[in-house]
C-alpha positions in Angstrom: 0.0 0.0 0.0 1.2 3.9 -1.0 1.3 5.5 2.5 3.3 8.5 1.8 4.5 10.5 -1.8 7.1 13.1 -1.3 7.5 15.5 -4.5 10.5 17.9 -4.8 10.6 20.2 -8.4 8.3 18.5 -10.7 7.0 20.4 -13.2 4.6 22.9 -11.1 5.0 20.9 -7.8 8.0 22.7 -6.0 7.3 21.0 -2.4 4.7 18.1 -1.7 4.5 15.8 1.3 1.4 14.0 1.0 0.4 10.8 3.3 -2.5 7.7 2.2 -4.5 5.5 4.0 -6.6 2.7 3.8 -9.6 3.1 1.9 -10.7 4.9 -1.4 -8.5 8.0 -1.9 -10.1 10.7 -4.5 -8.4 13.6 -6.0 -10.4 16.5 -7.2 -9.6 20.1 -8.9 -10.3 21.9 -12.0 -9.1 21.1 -15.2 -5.6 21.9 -15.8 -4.9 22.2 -12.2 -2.3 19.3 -12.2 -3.9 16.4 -11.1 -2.1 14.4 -13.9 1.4 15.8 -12.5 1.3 13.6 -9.4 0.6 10.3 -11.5 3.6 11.4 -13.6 5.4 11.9 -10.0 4.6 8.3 -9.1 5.2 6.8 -12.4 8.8 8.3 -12.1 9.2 6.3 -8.7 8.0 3.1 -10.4 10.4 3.5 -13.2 8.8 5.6 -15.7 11.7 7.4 -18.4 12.9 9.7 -16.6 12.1 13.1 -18.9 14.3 15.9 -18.0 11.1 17.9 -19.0 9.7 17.0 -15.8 11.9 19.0 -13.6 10.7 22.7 -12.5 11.7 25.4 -13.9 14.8 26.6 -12.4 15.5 23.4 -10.5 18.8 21.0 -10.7 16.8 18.0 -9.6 13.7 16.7 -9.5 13.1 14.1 -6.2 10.4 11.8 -6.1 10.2 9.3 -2.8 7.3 7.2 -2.4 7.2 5.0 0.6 5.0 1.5 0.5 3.7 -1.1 3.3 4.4 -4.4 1.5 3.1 -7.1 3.3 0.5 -8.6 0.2 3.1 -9.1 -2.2 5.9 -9.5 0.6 8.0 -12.8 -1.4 7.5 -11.3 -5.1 9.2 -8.3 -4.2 11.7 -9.7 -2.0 12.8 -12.3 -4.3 13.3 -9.3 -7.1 15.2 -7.4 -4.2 17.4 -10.3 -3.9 18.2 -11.2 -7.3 19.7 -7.5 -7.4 21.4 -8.0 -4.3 19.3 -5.9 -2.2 17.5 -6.9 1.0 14.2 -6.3 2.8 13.2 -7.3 5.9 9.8 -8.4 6.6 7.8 -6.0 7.8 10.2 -2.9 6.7 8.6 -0.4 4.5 9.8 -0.1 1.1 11.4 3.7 0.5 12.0 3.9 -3.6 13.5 7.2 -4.8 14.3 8.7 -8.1 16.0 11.8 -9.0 15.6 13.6 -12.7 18.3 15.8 -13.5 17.6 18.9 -15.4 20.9 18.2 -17.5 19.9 14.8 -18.3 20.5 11.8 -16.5 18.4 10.1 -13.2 19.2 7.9 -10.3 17.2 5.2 -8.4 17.4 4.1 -4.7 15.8 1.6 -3.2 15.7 1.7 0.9 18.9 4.1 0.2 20.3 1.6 -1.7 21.6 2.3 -5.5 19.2 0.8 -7.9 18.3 0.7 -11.5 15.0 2.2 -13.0 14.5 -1.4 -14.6 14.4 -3.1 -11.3 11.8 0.0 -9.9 10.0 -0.7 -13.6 9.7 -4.5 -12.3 8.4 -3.9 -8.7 5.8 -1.4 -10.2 3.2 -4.1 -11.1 3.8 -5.4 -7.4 3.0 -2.8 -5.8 0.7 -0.2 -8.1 -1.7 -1.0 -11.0 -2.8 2.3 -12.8 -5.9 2.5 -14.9 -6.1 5.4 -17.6 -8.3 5.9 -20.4 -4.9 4.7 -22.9 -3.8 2.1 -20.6 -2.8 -0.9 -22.3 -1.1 -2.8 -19.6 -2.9 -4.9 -16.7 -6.6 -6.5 -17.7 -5.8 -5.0 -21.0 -2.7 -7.1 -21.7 -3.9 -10.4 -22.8 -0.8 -12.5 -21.8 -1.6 -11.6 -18.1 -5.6 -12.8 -19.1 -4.5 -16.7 -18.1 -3.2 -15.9 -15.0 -6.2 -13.5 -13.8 -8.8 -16.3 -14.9 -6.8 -19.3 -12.4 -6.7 -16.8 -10.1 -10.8 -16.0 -10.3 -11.3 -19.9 -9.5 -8.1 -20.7 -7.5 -6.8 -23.1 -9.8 -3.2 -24.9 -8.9 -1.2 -25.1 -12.2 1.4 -27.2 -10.0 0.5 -30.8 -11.3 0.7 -29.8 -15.2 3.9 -27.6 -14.3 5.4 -31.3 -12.8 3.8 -33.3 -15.6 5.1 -30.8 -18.1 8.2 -30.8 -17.1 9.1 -34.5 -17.0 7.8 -34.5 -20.8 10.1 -32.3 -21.6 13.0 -34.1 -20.0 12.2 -37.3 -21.6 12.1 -35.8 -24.6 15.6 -34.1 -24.0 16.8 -37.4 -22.9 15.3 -38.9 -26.1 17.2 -36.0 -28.2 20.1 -36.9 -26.6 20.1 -40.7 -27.4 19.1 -40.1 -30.7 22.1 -38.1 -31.7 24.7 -40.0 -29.5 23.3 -42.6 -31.8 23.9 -41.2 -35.0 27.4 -40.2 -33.6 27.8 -43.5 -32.9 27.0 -44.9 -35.8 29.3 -42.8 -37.8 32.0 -43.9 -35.7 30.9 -47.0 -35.7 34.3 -48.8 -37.7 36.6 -46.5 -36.0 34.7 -47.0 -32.3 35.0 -50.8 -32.8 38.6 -50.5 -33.9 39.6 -48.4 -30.9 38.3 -50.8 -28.0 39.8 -53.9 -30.0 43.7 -52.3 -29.9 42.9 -50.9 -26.0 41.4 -54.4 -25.0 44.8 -55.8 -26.9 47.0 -53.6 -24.9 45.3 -53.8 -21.8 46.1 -50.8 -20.0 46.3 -50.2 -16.4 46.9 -47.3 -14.2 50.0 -46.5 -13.2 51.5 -49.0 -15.8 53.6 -46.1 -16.9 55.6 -44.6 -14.0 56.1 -48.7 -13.1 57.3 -49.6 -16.2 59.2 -46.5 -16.2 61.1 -47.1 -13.2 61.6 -50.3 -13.9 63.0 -50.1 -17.2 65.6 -47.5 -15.7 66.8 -49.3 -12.8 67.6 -52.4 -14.9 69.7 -50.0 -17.3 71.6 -48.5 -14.2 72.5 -52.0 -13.4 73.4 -53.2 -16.9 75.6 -50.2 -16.5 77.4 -51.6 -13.3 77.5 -54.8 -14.2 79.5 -54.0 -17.2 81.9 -51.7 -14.8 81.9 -54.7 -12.1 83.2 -57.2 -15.3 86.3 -54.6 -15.7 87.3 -54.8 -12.4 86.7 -58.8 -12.0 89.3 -58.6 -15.0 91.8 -56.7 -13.5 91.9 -58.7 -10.2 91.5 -62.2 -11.2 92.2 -62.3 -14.9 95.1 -64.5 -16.8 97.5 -60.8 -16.3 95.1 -59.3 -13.6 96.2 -58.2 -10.2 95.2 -61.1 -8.4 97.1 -63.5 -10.6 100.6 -61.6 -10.6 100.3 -61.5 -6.6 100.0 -65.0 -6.4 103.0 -65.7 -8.8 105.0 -63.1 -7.0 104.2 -65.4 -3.7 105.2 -68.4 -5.4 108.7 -67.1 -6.4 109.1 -65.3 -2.9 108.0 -68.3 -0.9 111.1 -69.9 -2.7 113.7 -67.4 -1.8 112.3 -66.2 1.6 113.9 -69.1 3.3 116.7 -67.7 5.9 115.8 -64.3 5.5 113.6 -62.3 8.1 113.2 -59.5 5.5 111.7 -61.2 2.4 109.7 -63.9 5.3 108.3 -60.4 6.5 107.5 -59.3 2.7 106.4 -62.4 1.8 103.4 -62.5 5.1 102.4 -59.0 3.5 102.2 -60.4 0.3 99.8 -63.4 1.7 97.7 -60.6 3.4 97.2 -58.6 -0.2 96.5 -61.6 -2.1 93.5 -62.3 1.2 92.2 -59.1 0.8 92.2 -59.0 -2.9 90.3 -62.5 -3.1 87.8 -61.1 -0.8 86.9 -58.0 -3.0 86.9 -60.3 -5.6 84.0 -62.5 -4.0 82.4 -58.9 -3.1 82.0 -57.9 -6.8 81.3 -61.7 -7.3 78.2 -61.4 -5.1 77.1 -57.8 -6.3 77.5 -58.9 -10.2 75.3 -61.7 -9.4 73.0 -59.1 -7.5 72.4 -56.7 -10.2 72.2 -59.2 -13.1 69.4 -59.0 -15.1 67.3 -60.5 -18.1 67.8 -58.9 -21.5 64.8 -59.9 -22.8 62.8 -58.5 -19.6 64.5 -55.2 -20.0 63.0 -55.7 -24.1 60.1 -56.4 -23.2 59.2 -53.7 -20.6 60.7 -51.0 -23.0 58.2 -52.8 -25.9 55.4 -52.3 -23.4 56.6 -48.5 -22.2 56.4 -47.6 -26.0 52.8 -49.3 -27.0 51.6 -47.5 -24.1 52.9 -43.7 -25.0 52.8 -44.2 -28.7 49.0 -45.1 -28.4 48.2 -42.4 -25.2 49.7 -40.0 -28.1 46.9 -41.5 -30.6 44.4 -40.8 -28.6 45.5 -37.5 -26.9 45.5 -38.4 -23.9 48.1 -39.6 -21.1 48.9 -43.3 -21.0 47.6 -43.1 -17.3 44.2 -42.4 -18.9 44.3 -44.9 -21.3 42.4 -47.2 -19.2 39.5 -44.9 -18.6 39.3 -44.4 -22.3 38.5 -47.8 -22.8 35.8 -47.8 -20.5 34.8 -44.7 -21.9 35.1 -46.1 -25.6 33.6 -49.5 -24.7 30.3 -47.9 -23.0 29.8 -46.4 -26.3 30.4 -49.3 -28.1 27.9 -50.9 -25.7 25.0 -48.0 -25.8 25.4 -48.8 -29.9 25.6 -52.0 -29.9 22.4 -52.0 -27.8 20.5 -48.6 -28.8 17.9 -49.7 -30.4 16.7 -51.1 -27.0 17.7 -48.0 -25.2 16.1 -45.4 -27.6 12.7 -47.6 -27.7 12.5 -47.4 -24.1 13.2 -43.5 -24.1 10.2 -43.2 -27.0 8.0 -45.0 -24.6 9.1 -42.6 -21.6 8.2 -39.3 -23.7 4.6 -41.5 -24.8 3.5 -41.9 -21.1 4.8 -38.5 -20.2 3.0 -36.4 -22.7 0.3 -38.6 -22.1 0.3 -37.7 -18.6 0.6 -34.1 -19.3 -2.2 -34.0 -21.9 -4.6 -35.3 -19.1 -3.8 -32.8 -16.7 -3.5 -29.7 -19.2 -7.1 -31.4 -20.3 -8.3 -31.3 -16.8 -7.4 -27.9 -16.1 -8.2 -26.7 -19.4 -12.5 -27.9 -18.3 -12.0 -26.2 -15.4 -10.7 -22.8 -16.7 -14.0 -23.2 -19.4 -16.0 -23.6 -16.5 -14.6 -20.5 -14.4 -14.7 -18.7 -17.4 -18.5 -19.0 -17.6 -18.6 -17.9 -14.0 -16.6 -15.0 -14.8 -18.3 -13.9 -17.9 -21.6 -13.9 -15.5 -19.8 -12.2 -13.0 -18.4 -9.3 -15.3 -21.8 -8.7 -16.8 -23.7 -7.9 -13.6 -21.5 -5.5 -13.5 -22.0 -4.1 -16.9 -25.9 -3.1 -16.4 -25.2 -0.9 -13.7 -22.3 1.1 -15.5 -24.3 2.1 -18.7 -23.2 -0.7 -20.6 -26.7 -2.5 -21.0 -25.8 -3.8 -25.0 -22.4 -4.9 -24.0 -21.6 -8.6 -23.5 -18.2 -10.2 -22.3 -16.4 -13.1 -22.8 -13.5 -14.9 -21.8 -12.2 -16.7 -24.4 -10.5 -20.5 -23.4 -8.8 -21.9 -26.8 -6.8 -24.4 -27.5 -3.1 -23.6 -28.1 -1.0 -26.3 -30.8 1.0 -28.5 -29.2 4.3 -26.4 -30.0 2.7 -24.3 -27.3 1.8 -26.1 -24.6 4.1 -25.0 -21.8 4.5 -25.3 -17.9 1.0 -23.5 -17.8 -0.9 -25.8 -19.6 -2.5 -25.8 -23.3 -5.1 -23.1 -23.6 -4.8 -19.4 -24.4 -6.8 -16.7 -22.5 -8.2 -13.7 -23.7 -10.9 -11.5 -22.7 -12.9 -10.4 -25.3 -16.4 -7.6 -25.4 -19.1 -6.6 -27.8 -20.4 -3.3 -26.8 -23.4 -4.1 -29.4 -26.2 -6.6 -30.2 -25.1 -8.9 -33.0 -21.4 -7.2 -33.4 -18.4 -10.0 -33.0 -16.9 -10.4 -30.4 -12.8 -8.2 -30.3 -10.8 -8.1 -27.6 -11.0 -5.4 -25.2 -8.7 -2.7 -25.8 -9.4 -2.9 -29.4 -12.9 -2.6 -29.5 -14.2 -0.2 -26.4 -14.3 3.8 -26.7 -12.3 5.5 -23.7 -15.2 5.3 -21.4 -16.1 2.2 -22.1 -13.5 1.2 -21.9 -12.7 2.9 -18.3 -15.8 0.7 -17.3 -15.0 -2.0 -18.1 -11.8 -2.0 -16.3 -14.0 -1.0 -13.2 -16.2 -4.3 -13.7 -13.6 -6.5 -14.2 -11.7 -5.1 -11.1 -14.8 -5.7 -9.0 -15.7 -10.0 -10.3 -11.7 -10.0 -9.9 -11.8 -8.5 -6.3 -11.0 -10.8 -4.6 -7.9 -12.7 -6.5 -4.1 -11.1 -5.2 -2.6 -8.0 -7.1 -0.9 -4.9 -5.9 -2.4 -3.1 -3.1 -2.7 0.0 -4.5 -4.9 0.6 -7.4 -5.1 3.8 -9.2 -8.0 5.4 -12.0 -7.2 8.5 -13.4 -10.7 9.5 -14.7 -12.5 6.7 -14.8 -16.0 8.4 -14.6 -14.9 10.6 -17.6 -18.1 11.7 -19.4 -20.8 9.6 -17.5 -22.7 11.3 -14.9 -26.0 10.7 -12.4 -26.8 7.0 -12.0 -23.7 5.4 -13.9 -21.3 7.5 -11.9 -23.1 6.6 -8.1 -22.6 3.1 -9.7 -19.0 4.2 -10.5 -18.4 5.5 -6.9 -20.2 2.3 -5.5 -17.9 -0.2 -7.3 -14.9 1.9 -6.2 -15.4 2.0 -2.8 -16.1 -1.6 -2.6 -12.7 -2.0 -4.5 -11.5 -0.2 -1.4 -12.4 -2.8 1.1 -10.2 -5.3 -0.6 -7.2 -2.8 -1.6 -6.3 0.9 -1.4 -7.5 2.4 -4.2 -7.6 5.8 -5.8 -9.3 7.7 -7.9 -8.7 11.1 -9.6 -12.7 12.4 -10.9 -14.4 14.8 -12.0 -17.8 13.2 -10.3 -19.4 14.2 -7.2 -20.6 10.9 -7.2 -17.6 9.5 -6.9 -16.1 12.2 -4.8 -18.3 11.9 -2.1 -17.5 7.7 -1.7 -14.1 9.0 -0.6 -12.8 7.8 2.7 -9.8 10.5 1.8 -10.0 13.9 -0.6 -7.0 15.8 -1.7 -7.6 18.8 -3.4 -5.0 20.0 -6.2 -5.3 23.3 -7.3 -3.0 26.1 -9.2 -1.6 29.2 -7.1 0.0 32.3 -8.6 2.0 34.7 -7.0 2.5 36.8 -10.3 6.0 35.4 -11.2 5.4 31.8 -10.5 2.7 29.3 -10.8 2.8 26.5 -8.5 0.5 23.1 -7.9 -0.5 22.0 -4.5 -2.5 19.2 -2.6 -4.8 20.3 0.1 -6.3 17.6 2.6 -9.8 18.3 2.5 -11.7 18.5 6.2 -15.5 17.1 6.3 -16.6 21.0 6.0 -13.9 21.9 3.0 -15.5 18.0 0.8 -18.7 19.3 1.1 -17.9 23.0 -0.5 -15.3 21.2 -3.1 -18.3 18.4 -4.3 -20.9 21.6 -4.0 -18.7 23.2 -6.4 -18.2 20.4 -8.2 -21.9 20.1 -8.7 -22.6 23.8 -9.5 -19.2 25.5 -11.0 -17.8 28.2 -10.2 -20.6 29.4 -8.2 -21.3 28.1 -5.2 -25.0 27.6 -4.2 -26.8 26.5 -1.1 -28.5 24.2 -3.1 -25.2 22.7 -4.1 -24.2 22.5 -1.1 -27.4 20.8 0.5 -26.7 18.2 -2.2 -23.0 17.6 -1.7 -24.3 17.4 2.1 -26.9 14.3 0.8 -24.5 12.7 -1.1 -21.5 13.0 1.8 -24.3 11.5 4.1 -25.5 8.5 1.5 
């Protein structure tokens, strides 16, 4: 609900603090006195372009803040808060602001909070719904028509929403198999060939880095081993080391005899030729430690290259080769047995769109039927508001299948014949401007009681109708006004006199400037403003004795 509108520089307005309440809110004044300039304020706050021409004469800025209690429509606009990274705490008014630079150029805030005039244009519908004579938004739009109608008879869309959606995912599923199936089949020689050479090789993870290490520790032993052979032929070989010490003990042992010295040289001798043996069975035992198979060292290089030359092939790492083949033989599989897979998928989008067909169906009987109820509902309403010849219909057809959506298969469309025998048009195209006006006011009372915003607004609703039609007018508004806050501007006293609130905007002129304002009317000042309202200019008693009956009816 609007409680408070704040104007600063608009057009004629210089300074304006006005506060709403509940109820039905009228705004009276003479022609030209501005009355439209305060629903071109408010359109600025709901994200109307921001004209530079609005901003008064003189001015930098022009500063519209509106201030709304938003408890009806509390998720909708918190969720639109949220996706814009704003917050609002249940409960906490929402404060929107816009200023209109007079070079150019306009800001939005929201709770003090930078915003865009799209996200303002979005929460408008939330929390306003304007009626004009040229309106063609709201009843008059007819993609909002299907909605309105499930709303009149509380209809839950939810089942065909879940039934509709699982169609749709079998049939993506379906699309899915179909064309992994033609891939397939393409690949078919190639796919086959591929798991056959992978199967062949046999890859494992990790093979690599084993095989790797491996390999290279049996060439760093073929490397010693070779070394170790040197050195087993320099101790022990027909002119090694080894040898020639032994000899040289031979011939010493044979000389030594007598002599301390050589017996002395000759017990050294014995001790190199023990030492050098034992080396000798030390590189013995390590040449026999570090021998190794040719053919193993062949083989695990053989296998070391298969593996990298076919991980290049398939450009992938040799680790991965073993996921590819469970990759490559799923495939393989899902072609080999497709046709099995792809039957059973046609079946699932059969029993899905079979299942969403029968609840579309059912909610599309039950939307005819509330239609009827609506159409009955809309033209009591019509009698009463000079529209006797006028008959209404709200049209439930049946959409192709290519349309069917989440929402079900019918389109919605309210449609009117303002005379006996003409066809039937929709609404905006066939009504005059206060027929049209009228209309609106109908179908806002049989829609009454279904959620909207909580503030509606008619900007001349009564325009050219008078006596009877606009005390019907008045009665339909305030009833309007027991369900949401609604106002009105008019030119009726009729409708006037409904009001549970009456601004008056008038023109002042101090001889340089002209300036609008909005004057709270008392009980005493309603009953001179619909007295003048009844009479002109000229006030009469008799005017005002029949403002007086009217304020008291």
């Amino acid at each position: 609900m609007l409680t408070a509108l704040s104007i600063r520089d608009v057009v004629l307005i210089e300074a304006l603090d006005l506060e709403f309440g509940h109820g039905l809110g009228v705004l009276t004044g003479e022609t030209g006195a501005g009355k439209s300039i305060l629903l071109d304020a408010l359109g600025l706050a709901l994200g109307a372009r921001g004209d530079s021409g609005l901003v008064r004469q003189g001015a930098a800025q022009a500063v519209v803040t509106a201030s709304f209690d938003t408890p009806a429509s509390y998720g909708g606009i918190a969720n639109l808060l949220a996706q814009n990274g704003l917050d609002l705490e249940p409960g906490e008014p929402l404060l929107i602001r816009r200023i209109v630079k007079a070079d150019g150029g306009s800001r939005a805030f929201v709770n003090d909070q930078p915003a865009s005039a799209g996200l303002l244009r979005e929460l408008g519908p939330h929390l306003v719904e304007i009626h004009g004579q040229h309106d063609d938004r709201g009843l008059l739009n007819a993609r909002g028509h299907r909605s309105l109608l499930d709303a009149f008879a509380r209809l839950d869309t939810g089942s065909v929403a879940v039934a509709h959606r699982a169609w749709r995912q079998a049939e993506d599923a379906l699309a899915v198999a179909r064309a992994e199936q033609d891939l397939a089949e393409r690949d078919r020689e190639w796919l086959e060939h591929a798991v056959a050479e992978l199967r062949t090789l046999a890859p494992e993870p990790g093979e690599e880095e084993r095989l790797a290490d491996r390999r290279a520790s049996m060439q760093r032993g073929e490397k010693i081993a070779t070394e170790l052979q040197s050195i087993a032929e320099l101790l022990d070989g027909s002119e090694g080391g080894l040898t020639q010490l032994r000899q040289a003990a031979r011939i010493l042992e044979r000389i030594a005899q007598g002599h301390d010295a050589l017996a002395e040289a000759l017990a050294a001798l014995d001790r190199a030729i023990t030492e050098a043996a034992t080396a000798q069975d030390a590189i013995d035992t390590a040449a026999e430690a570090l021998a190794f198979d040719p053919a193993a060292l062949e083989a695990d290089e053989t296998r070391l290259f298969d593996l990298r030359g076919l991980a290049r092939k398939h450009r992938v790492q040799p680790d991965d080769l073993a996921t590819l083949l469970e990759e490559l033989s799923a495939r393989l599989e899902r072609l080999q047995s497709g046709g099995a897979g792809i039957a059973a998928l046609e079946r699932g989008v059969i029993d899905t769109h079979a299942t969403y067909a029968a609840a579309a169906q059912t909610l599309s009987l039950a939307r005819q039927q509330a239609a009827a109820r609506l159409d009955a509902a809309v033209e009591t309403e019509l009698k009463p508001l000079k529209l006797d010849s006028a008959r209404f219909r709200t049209a439930v057809e049946p959409l192709d299948e290519a349309q069917w959506t989440a929402t079900g298969m019918d389109r919605v469309e309210f449609a009117v014949s303002t005379n006996p025998g003409a066809p039937f048009a929709p609404l905006i195209k066939i009504a005059s401007g206060g027929e049209l006006s009228r209309f609106i006011l109908a179908l806002k009372v049989a829609l009454a009681e279904q959620a909207g915003a909580a503030t509606l607004i008619f900007d001349e609703i009564d325009r050219g109708v008078g006596g009877a039609v606009a005390s019907a007018i008045g009665e339909r508004l305030a009833r309007l006004a027991g369900t949401a806050q609604v106002l009105v501007v008019t030119h009726s006293p009729q409708v006037a006199a409904r009001g549970t609130q009456h601004l008056l905007i008038a023109k002042s002129h101090d001889g340089t400037v002209t300036r609008t304002g909005v004057t709270p009317l008392s009980e005493a000042q309603r009953r001179e403003e619909i007295a003048r309202m009844l009479s002109g200019a000229e006030i009469t008693d008799e005017a005002r004795a029949q403002a007086q009956r009217l304020l008291a009816a």
